[in-house]
N, C-alpha and C positions, 0 to 999 in steps of 0.2 A: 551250340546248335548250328550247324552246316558252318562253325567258321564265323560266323555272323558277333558280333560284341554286343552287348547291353544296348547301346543308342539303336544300332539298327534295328533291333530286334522290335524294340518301341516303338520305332518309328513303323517300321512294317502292321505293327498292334494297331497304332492309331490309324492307318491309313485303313486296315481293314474297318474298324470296327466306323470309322466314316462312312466306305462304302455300304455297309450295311445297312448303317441311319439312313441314308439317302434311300434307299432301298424297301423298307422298311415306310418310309414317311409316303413314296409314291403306292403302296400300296395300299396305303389308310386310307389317300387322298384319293382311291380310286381310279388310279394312272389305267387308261388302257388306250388303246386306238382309236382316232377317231373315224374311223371309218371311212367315207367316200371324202369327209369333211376336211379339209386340212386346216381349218384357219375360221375363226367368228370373233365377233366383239363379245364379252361375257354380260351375260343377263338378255342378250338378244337372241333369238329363234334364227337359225337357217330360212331360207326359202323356204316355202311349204308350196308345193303343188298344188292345184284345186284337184285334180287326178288325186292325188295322196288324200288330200281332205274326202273326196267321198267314197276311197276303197275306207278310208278308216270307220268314216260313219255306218258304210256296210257292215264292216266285221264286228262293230260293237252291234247293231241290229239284230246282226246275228248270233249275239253271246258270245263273240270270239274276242276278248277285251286286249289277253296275250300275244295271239297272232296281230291283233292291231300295234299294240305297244311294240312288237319286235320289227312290224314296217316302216314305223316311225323312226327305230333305232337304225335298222340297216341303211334306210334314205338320206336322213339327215344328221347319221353320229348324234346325236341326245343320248347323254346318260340316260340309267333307268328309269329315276324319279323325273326328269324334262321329261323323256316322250312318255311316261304315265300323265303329266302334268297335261301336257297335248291333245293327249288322246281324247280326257274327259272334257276337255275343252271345247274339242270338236263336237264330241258325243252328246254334248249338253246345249250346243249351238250358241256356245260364247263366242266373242271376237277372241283373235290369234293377235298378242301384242305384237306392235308394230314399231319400226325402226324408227329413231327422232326425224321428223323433216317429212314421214310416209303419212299420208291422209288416212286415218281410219274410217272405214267404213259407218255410213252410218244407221240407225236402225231400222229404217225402213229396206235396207239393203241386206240385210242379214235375216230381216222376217221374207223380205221374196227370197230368198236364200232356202230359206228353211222351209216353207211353203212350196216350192219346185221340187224341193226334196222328198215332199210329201208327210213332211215335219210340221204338221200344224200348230198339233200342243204344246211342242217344241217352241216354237214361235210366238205362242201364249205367254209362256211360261217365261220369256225371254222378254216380251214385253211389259210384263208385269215386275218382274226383274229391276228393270233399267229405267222406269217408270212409277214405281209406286199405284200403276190402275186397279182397280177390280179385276175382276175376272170377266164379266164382264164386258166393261170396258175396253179390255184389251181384250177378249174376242173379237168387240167392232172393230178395233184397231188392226188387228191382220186381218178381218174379212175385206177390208177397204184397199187391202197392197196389192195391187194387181202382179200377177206374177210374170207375166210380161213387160214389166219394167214403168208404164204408169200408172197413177196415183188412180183406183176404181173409184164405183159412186158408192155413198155408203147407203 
């Protein structure tokens, strides 16, 4: 074969059928581009904009969950399953996990959050959540967050 002996010929075999495996293993694993992204720690979120957070919140209000999940994707490189993970996060008005050492927000800043947004039940549901209240209960509880940033009267 082209002049080639036995050893070569193996070794040529094995070098292919290497590149293949490799080839083969980044496609299982999902290898693609990461988009605008070059670089993150894994199991950690990119930046998220607040701009991104509330086009995203729009386009799920809207029934648009797709178009949300693929702004998610073109913004911040997130595989499928992250900016689906994301998306419903925002959508549900959970907190965006945060990097070690970054202060998470905390609840009363996520109910004026969601409240501004004109997410009230959102807000409810968010406080009863993270809370174990009533219903209730965590109605007074967001009626009481001024959305102006201080503490209303109840």
């Amino acid at each position: 074969m082209f002049g080639l002996g036995t050893v070569e010929v193996l070794v040529l075999a094995v070098i292919v059928i290497a590149l293949l495996g490799v080839g083969l293993a980044a496609v299982r694993a999902g290898a693609r581009p990461a988009g605008p992204l070059t670089w993150r720690s894994p199991g950690l979120l990119p930046p998220v904009s607040a701009d991104l957070q509330h086009r995203v919140r729009e386009l799920y209000g809207e029934n648009k969950k797709i178009e949300a999940i693929k702004l998610i994707r073109e913004q911040t490189g997130l595989g499928l399953k992250e900016a689906k993970d994301l998306a419903e996060a925002l959508a549900a008005g959970r907190p965006l996990p945060v990097a070690p050492g970054q202060a998470r927000p905390d609840l009363a800043s996520r109910v004026r959050e969601l409240k501004a947004a004109g997410r009230g039940e959102q807000a409810v549901f968010l406080v009863r959540g993270e809370t174990g209240m009533g219903q209730a209960e965590a109605e007074r509880f967001v009626d009481a967050i001024d959305v102006t940033g201080a503490a209303g009267e109840a």
